[in-house]
C-alpha positions, 0 to 999 in steps of 0.5 A, spaced: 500 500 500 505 504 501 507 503 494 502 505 491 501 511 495 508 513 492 507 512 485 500 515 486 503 522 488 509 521 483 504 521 477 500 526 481 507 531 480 509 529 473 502 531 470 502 537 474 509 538 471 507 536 465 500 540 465 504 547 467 509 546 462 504 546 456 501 552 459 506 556 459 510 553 453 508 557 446 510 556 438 512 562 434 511 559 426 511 563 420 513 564 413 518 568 409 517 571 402 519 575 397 516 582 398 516 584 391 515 577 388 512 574 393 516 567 393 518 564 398 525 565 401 529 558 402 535 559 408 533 565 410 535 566 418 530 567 423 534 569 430 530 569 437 535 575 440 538 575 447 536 567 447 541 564 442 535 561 437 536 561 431 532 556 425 532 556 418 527 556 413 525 551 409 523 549 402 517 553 402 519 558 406 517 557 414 520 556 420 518 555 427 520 556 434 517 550 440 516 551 447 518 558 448 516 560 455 511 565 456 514 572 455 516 579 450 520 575 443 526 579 439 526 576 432 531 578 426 530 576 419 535 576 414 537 573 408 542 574 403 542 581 398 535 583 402 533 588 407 534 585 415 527 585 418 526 586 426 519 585 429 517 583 437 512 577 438 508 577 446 507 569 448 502 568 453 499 561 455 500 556 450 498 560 444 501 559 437 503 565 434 503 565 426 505 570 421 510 572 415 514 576 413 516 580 406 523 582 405 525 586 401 532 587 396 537 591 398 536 599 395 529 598 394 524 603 398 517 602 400 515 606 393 518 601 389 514 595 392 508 596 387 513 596 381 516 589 378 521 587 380 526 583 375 526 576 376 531 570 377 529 566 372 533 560 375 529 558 381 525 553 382 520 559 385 520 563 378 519 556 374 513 554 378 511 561 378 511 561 370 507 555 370 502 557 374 501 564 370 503 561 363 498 563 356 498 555 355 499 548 358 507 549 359 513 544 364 519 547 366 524 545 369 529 550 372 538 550 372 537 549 380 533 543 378 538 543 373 544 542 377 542 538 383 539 533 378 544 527 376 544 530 369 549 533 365 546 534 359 539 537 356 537 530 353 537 527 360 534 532 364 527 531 358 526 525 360 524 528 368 519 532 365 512 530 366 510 526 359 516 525 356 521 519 354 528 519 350 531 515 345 538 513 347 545 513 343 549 507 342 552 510 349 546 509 352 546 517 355 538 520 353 538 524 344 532 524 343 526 526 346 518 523 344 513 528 348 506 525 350 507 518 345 509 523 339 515 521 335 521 525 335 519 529 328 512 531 331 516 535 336 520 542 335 526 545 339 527 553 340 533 557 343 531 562 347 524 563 343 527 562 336 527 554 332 534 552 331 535 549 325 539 541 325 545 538 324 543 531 323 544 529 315 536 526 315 531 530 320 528 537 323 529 534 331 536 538 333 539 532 337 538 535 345 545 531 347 548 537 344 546 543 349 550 542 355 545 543 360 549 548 364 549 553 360 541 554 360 537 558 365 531 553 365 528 548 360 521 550 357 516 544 355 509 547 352 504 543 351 498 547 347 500 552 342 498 560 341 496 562 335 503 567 335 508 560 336 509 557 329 504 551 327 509 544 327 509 542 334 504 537 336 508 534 342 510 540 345 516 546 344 522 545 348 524 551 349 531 551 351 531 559 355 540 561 356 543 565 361 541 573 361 545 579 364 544 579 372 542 585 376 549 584 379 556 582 377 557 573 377 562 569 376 559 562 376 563 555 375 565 548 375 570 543 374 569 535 375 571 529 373 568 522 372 569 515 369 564 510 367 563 503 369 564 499 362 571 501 361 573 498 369 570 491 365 574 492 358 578 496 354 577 503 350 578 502 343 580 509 340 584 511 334 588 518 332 584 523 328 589 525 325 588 520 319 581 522 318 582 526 311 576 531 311 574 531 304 573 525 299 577 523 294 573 526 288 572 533 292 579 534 293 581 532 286 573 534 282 569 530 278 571 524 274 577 523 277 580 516 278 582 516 286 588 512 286 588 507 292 593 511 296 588 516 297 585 511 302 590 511 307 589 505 313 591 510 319 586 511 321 583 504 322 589 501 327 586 502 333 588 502 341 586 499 346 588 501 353 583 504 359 581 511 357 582 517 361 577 520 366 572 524 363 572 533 364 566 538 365 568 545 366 564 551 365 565 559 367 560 564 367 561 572 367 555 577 368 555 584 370 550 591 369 553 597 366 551 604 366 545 605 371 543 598 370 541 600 362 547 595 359 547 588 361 552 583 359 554 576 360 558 570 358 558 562 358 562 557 356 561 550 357 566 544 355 564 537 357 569 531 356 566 524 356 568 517 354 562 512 353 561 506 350 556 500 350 557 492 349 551 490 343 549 485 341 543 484 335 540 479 330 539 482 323 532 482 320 532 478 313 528 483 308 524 476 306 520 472 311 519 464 309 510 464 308 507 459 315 505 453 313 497 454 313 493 461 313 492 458 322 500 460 324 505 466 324 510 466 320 516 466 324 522 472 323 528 470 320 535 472 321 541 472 317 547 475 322 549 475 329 552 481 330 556 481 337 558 489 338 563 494 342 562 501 342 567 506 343 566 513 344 569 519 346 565 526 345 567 532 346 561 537 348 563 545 347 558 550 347 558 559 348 553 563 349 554 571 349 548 576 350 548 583 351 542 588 353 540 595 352 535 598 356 533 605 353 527 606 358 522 601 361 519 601 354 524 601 350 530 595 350 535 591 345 538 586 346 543 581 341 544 574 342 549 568 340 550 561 342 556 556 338 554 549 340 558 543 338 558 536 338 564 531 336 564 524 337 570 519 335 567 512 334 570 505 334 565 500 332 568 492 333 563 488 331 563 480 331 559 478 325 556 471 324 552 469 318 548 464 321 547 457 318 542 452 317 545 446 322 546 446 330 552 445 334 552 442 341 549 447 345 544 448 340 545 454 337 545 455 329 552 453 326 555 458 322 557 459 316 562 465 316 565 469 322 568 477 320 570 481 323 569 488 322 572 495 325 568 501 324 571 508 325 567 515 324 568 521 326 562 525 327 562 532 328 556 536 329 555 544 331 550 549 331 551 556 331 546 562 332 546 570 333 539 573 334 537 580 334 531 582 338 527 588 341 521 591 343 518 598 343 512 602 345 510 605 339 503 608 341 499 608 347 497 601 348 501 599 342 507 595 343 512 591 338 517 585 339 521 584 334 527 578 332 531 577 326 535 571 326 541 567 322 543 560 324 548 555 320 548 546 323 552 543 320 554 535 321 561 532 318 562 525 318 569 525 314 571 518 312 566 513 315 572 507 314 570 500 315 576 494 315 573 487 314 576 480 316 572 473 314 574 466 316 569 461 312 566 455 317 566 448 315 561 443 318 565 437 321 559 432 319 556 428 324 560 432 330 557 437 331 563 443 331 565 446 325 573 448 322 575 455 322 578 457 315 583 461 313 583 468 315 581 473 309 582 480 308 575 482 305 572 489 302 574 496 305 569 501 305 570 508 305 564 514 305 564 521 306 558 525 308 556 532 310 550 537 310 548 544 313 543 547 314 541 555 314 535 558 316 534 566 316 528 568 319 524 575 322 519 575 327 514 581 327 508 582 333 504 587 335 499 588 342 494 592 342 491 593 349 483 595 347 477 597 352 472 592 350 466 592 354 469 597 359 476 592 359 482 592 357 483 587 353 489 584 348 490 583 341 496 581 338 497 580 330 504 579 327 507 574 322 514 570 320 518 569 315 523 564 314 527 561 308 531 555 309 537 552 304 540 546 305 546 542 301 547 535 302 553 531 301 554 523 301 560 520 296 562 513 298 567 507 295 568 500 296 576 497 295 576 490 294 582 486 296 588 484 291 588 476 291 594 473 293 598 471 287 597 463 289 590 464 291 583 467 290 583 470 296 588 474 300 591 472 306 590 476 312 597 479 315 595 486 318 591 492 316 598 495 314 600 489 310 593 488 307 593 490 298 587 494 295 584 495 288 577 498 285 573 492 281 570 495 277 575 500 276 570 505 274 569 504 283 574 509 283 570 514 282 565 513 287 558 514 287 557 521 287 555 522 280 548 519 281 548 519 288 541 522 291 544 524 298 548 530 294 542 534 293 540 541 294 533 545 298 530 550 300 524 551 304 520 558 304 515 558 310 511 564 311 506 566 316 500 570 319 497 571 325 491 574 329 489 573 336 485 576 342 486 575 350 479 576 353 478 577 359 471 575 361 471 575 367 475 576 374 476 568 373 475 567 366 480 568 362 480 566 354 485 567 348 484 566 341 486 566 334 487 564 327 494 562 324 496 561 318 503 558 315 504 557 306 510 551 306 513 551 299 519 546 299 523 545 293 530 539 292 534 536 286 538 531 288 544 527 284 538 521 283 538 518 275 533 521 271 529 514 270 527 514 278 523 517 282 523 522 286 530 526 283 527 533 283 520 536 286 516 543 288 511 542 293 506 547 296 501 547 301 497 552 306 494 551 312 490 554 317 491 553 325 485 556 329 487 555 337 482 556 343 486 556 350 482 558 357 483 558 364 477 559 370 481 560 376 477 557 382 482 561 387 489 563 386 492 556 388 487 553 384 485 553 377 483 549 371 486 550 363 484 548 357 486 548 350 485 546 342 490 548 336 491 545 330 499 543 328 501 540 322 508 536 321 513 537 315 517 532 311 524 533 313 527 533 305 531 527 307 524 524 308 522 526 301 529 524 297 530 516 296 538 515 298 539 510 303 544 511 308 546 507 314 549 514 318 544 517 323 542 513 330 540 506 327 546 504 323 543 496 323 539 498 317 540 503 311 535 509 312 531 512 305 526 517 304 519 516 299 517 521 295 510 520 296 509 522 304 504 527 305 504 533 311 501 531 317 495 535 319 494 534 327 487 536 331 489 537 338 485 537 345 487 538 353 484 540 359 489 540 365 487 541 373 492 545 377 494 546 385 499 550 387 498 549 395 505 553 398 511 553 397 513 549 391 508 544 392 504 543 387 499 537 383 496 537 376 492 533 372 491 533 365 489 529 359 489 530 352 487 528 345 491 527 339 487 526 332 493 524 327 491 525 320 496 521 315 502 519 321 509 520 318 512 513 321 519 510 318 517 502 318 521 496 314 520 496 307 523 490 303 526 493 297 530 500 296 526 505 291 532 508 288 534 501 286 527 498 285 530 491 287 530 487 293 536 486 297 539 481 303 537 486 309 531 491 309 530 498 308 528 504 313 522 508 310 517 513 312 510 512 310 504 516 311 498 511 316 493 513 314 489 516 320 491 515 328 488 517 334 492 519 340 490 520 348 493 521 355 493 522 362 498 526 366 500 527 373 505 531 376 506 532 383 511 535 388 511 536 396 515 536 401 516 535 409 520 540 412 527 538 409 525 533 405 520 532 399 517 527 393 516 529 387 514 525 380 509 524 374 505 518 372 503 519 364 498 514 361 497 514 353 493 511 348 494 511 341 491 507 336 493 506 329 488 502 324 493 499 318 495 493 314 500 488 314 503 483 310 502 475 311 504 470 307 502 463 307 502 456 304 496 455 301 493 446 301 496 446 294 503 448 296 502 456 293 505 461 297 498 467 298 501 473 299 495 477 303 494 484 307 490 483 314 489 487 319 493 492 325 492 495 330 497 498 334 500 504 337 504 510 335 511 508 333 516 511 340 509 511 344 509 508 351 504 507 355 505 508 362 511 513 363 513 514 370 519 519 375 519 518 382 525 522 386 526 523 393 528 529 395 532 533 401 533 539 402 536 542 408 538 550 408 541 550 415 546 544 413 546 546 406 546 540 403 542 537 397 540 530 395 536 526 390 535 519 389 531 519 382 527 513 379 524 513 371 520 508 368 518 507 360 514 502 358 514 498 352 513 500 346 515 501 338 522 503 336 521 500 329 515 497 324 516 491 319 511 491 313 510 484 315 504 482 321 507 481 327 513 483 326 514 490 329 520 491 334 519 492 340 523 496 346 522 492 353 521 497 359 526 500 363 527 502 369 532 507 371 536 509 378 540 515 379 543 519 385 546 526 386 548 530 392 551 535 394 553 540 400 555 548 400 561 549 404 561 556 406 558 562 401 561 560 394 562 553 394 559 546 393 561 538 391 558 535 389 557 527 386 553 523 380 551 516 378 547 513 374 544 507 371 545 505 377 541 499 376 545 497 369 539 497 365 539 494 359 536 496 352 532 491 349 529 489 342 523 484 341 519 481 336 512 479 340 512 472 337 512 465 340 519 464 340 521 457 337 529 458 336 528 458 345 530 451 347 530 448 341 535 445 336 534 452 331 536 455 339 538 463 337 544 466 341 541 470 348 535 469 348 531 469 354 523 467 353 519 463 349 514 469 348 518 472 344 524 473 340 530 478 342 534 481 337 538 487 340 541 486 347 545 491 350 548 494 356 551 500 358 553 499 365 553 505 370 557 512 370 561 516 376 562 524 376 565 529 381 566 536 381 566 542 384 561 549 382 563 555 385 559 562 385 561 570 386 
């Protein structure tokens, strides 16, 4: 009993205790912001005077202080580059006491508070801002996501955009970007609000591996267009927005290193580019002129093996103001070192498939080579920009702007090929009937350079202009594509299952040359009038662009055949060196640059017209829109024989491209959008003019244009909820629909249209489908607790398109039937299920920054066959990365990146029941019997280090 007496009082006391100390413990909270941009302000300090407290704020700009006692508080706020801030706070009793704060920028007075303030188009407060009062239905990412990502360049960075997905090189890093399931050619690339021409020889998409991505400011994806954007963008516009003067001096840099997991597992071919002769044999000595042997030298095909140097990445920029902040100037520089590669390996499509037994089975594909494939590559990133900016008044301002990017990859293929044959070998996989062994070197050397000049001005009251007038040159060269080939034929030991390698031979050298560029010189012209339109002030917009495109295009390539032994009829091989060389037929000499279609020459003249009205119908209502009309005329001759279609054409056409976007804001953290716009697609010239070529991202097969396509014709539709709750938390949900009128899709043909004849390996043609429909849904989503966060987007697409393929079958009488069935399939390039999930931390007071980033991309076609089931498809991947860094005092930070963590590969598949898996006709490196893989390849993971800096 006494015991309990004890424990009686004990517990007595402690909730006294307990009871009084919640009582006289108070919580003083609040937010910081912005005082003209009302942002929230991350890392600013909150200090409890004369108590020796002191908390920073966090993402989203609050703070809190627990357990304060009743009592007169002293806070001081402070934030770097803005005014202090000291205010008194009373606690009495338990009581939660909740404010915020605004600062404002240093020199700024109370009278200034009511004017805009220039912006920091970098941070993730200004990108979310942006979105939220953007015209249409736009992402953006900005360079401080940018750079705490675990990306490098702006082709990796797309694929963490809601919507989106990449195609990948044969290193494995991100090229190409596919927006809401629409293939690479549906989509356009601007620099700083203005298209940008291409280096690459065959298509209008810019390859995005050539921005590096420390050089932009933030990355725009607008998804529904106005009638002032131009009209070919039915994915989206990515709008690649470079660094502005600041509104003070700048000196920002970084320096790092890096190294990729291949090369610990294997060697690094590379070869001396010193070798590599800029110009073919017949530019150098004119046209119809034999090229003697010797004008092919073999340097540049002895390659090195050894382990590569660790990669480089540098950038410096410098910004200031001048004269009374009229004058801004800045400039960036950006070069980027890496050495990548991927281990390949690939079943090569026959053009012609064997008829199935009856009219109840598929066919099955047939196969002629295993290619087994090392990837060597070295890429140097390059890129300056330079903008200077005047500001004659508030109303009147200029501005110049110039941008060189370059892209140079030294390539060193080494492939493994295996003619296979029709008997097996122990393991059950076909035997084959030869083995070469082929050595490809290229050097591919791309840039894209730009200057632009651009103003705006008030004309009259309520008139204003905006102006650009802009000259672009791309250019791609890929000088002496050489490939060296040795072979060994295979016999059969009967009854044994092995087979004898025969004598090892030197085979056909080939040798091309390509280059091409493309200028684009374009005006812009626009005009806003602000109108008084039932008692509202309104705008009304009109303008127009003219753009002429020229484009030159070069392909020259020649084939040596070796010189037989005098004993034989072959020639043995010794080295490359020893190896001996002839043209047969001696006419070879020459090239094939006299009827070759790849020498063409075209221009493109697009001019356009716009009118359109931004209504405000009500406080919450908001409507734009307006009429576009763009006229295309395009005009090419090509080197092609006469006899052939498709050697010359002049093509026009107009079309007219009504837009309606509208917005209801239910509050001012909550809104829904909506949207309709009609887009075209135009054939890139390459996609018209039938000359086959094995240069661009698919070097497997040879690549022709058609002449026939038609431009595509897009009708548009989305509607998009949207939250902006606090901070940088956000949550969007939308969908859209797509209604394709004559997709263009680059599908496998079996003959060449150049020739008219059926060969050994298929030809890549784009070939217009009839009419596809393409519908989605996108979530965005991003919210943090404290100092740590979520971020991702799920997207969801559906297309269909209704086509016809070809099937062969055996009729009861032994007669092959060729018929066309039914298929319906989806976009090329399109995913069904898309999705990016980060976990993120953030700490302003530690000063350090987290990521550990997952994306996921479904299956989905990478390339068509003609024949009925026979489509290849990429299996999903799943991809992890991680970066993190820490500041250390004011201007310093390190950080780390890795990627492909997971070391996920790339894999092609034909989806049919797979009867070379466990069976006497066994396949190499298959893994199902649901399916036949036909690529395979792995990329390994990436390491980089470095350190940025900031004055």
């Amino acid at each position: 009993m006494t015991n309990c007496a004890h424990y009686r009082k004990l517990i007595a006391v402690v909730s006294f205790l307990f009871t009084a100390t919640a009582v006289f413990a108070g919580t003083i909270k609040g937010h910081v912001y912005d005082g003209l941009t009302k942002e929230q302000l991350i890392g600013a300090n909150v200090v409890i005077k004369h108590e020796l407290k002191k908390v920073v704020t966090s993402l989203d700009g609050g703070f809190t202080f627990k357990g304060l006692e009743n009592g007169t508080y002293e806070l001081k706020i402070s934030y770097v580059g803005y005014a202090e801030v000291d205010t008194t706070i009373v606690i009495a009793g338990a009581e939660v006491r909740e404010f915020n704060i605004y600062l404002f920028p240093q020199g700024v007075t109370l009278s200034e508070v009511t004017k805009s303030a220039a912006k920091d188009g970098s941070t993730d407060q200004y990108a979310q801002k942006r979105e939220q009062f953007a015209n249409n239905i736009v992402n953006i990412v900005s360079s401080k996501t940018i750079a705490i990502s675990p990306d490098i360049t702006v082709a990796n960075v797309m694929q963490r955009i809601s919507g989106m997905s990449i195609e990948r090189s044969s290193t494995g890093d991100g090229q190409h970007a596919i927006i809401r399931g629409m293939d690479k050619r549906y989509n356009t690339t601007l620099v700083n609000g203005i298209k940008i021409p291409s280096p690459d020889n065959r298509n209008r998409y810019v390859p995005l591996d050539i921005f590096p991505a420390d050089l932009l400011d933030r990355i725009e994806v607008i998804k529904s267009l106005t009638p002032d954007l131009e009209g070919d963008a039915t994915g989206g516009v990515m709008n690649l927005v470079m660094r502005s003067a600041p509104s003070h001096f700048i000196a920002e840099g970084n320096v790092g290193t890096g190294y990729s997991q291949l090369f610990l597992n294997r060697d690094f071919h590379s070869f001396k580019k010193a070798g590599v002769n800029s110009k073919s044999p017949i530019e150098l000595s004119g046209p119809g002129v034999y090229a003697p042997v010797g004008a092919f030298p073999y340097n540049n095909l002895v390659t090195d093996a050894s382990k590569p140097p660790i990669n480089k990445n540098v950038n410096l920029t410098l910004g200031n103001r001048f004269l009374h902040n009229k004058l801004g100037v800045i400039i960036a520089g950006s070069y980027q070192n890496t050495y990548r590669g991927s281990n390949s390996q690939i079943l090569q499509q026959s053009a012609t498939v064997p008829p199935a037994p009856n009219d109840h089975i598929a066919q099955q594909p047939a196969v002629s080579d295993d290619f087994y494939r090392e990837y060597n590559s070295r890429v140097d990133r390059s890129g300056v920009e330079a903008k200077v900016d005047y500001a004659f008044n508030k109303n009147n301002s200029i501005s110049l702007f110039a941008t060189h990017l370059q892209l140079n990859e030294r390539r060193v293929r080494i492939t493994s090929d295996t003619l296979l044959g029709g008997y097996t070998l122990p393991n059950d996989f076909i035997g084959p009937y030869a083995i070469h062994t082929k050595t490809e070197t290229r050097s591919d050397l791309q840039s894209i350079n730009n200057i632009t000049l651009q103003g705006s001005n008030a004309l009259l009251e309520g008139l204003t202009t905006d102006w650009s007038l802009t000259a672009a040159l791309a250019k791609r060269e890929v000088p002496d594509i050489a490939e060296f080939s040795v072979g060994q034929k295979v016999t059969p030991n009967a009854g044994t299952g092995t087979y004898t390698l025969g004598t090892l031979q030197t085979e056909d050298e080939s040798r091309e040359w390509i280059h091409n560029t493309d200028k684009d010189l374009a005006g812009y012209l626009n005009f806003h009038y602000k109108a008084n339109i039932s008692g509202k002030t309104e705008l009304i917009s009109f303008g127009g662009m003219y753009r002429h495109k020229e484009r030159d295009n070069f392909d020259n390539s020649y084939i040596l055949t070796p010189v037989n032994d005098k004993d034989s009829v072959y020639q043995k091989f010794i080295s490359i060196p020893d190896s001996k060389f002839q043209f047969i037929p001696a006419n070879g000499a020459l090239g094939n640059a006299s009827q070759n279609p790849g020498i063409y020459h075209a221009y493109e003249n697009v001019y356009a017209a716009y009118g359109m009205l931004k209504y405000q119908l009500t406080s919450r209502f908001e409507l734009i829109g307006g009429l576009r009309v763009e006229n295309t005329h395009q005009n090419y001759m090509s080197s092609l024989n006469d006899a052939l279609p498709g050697k010359s054409a002049d093509i026009n056409f107009m079309d007219f491209l009504p837009s309606v976007q509208g917005k209801y804001a239910f509050s001012k953290i909550k809104d829904i959008r909506f949207s309709y716009f009609r887009s075209i697609f135009r054939p890139a010239f390459a996609d018209l003019i039938p000359f086959p070529d094995k240069s661009g991202s698919n070097d497997t097969y040879l690549v022709e244009g058609n002449p026939y396509i038609k431009h595509t014709v897009i009708d548009n539709f989305d509607v998009r909820y949207e939250l902006f709750p606090k901070g940088l938390d956000q949550f969007m949900i939308g969908a859209f629909y797509k209604l394709i009128n004559n997709p263009i899709e680059y599908a496998f043909a079996p003959y060449s249209t150049t020739s008219g004849n059926y060969g050994a390996t298929p030809i890549l043609s784009p070939q217009n489908f009839g009419t596809a429909n393409n519908f989605g849904v996108e979530l965005v989503f991003r919210k943090y607790f404290g100092n740590f966060g979520v971020s991702g987007n799920y997207t969801f697409t559906n297309s269909v398109i209704n086509a016809t393929k070809l099937y062969v079958y055996l009729t009861p009488d032994n007669t092959t039937k060729f018929t066309n069935v039914p298929d319906r399939r989806p976009l090329q390039g399109q995913s069904a299920h898309i999705g990016n999930f980060s976990l993120l931390y953030k700490s302003a007071k530690n000063k350090t920054d987290a990521q550990l980033a997952l994306v996921y991309t479904g299956e989905r076609i990478n390339t068509l066959s003609q024949y009925k089931g026979f489509d290849n498809w990429e299996k999903p991947t799943t991809n992890l990365d991680f970066s993190a860094q820490h500041q250390f005092g004011k201007h310093y930070i390190l950080y780390v990146k890795a990627n492909n963590l997971l070391n996920t590969p790339f894999r092609l598949v034909i989806k049919q029941h797979n009867n070379a898996y466990h069976t006497k006709t066994q396949l190499p490196f298959q893994e199902s019997t649901d399916y036949m893989t036909v690529q395979y390849d792995r990329y390994y993971a990436s390491y980089s280090i470095g350190f940025r800096f900031k004055f």
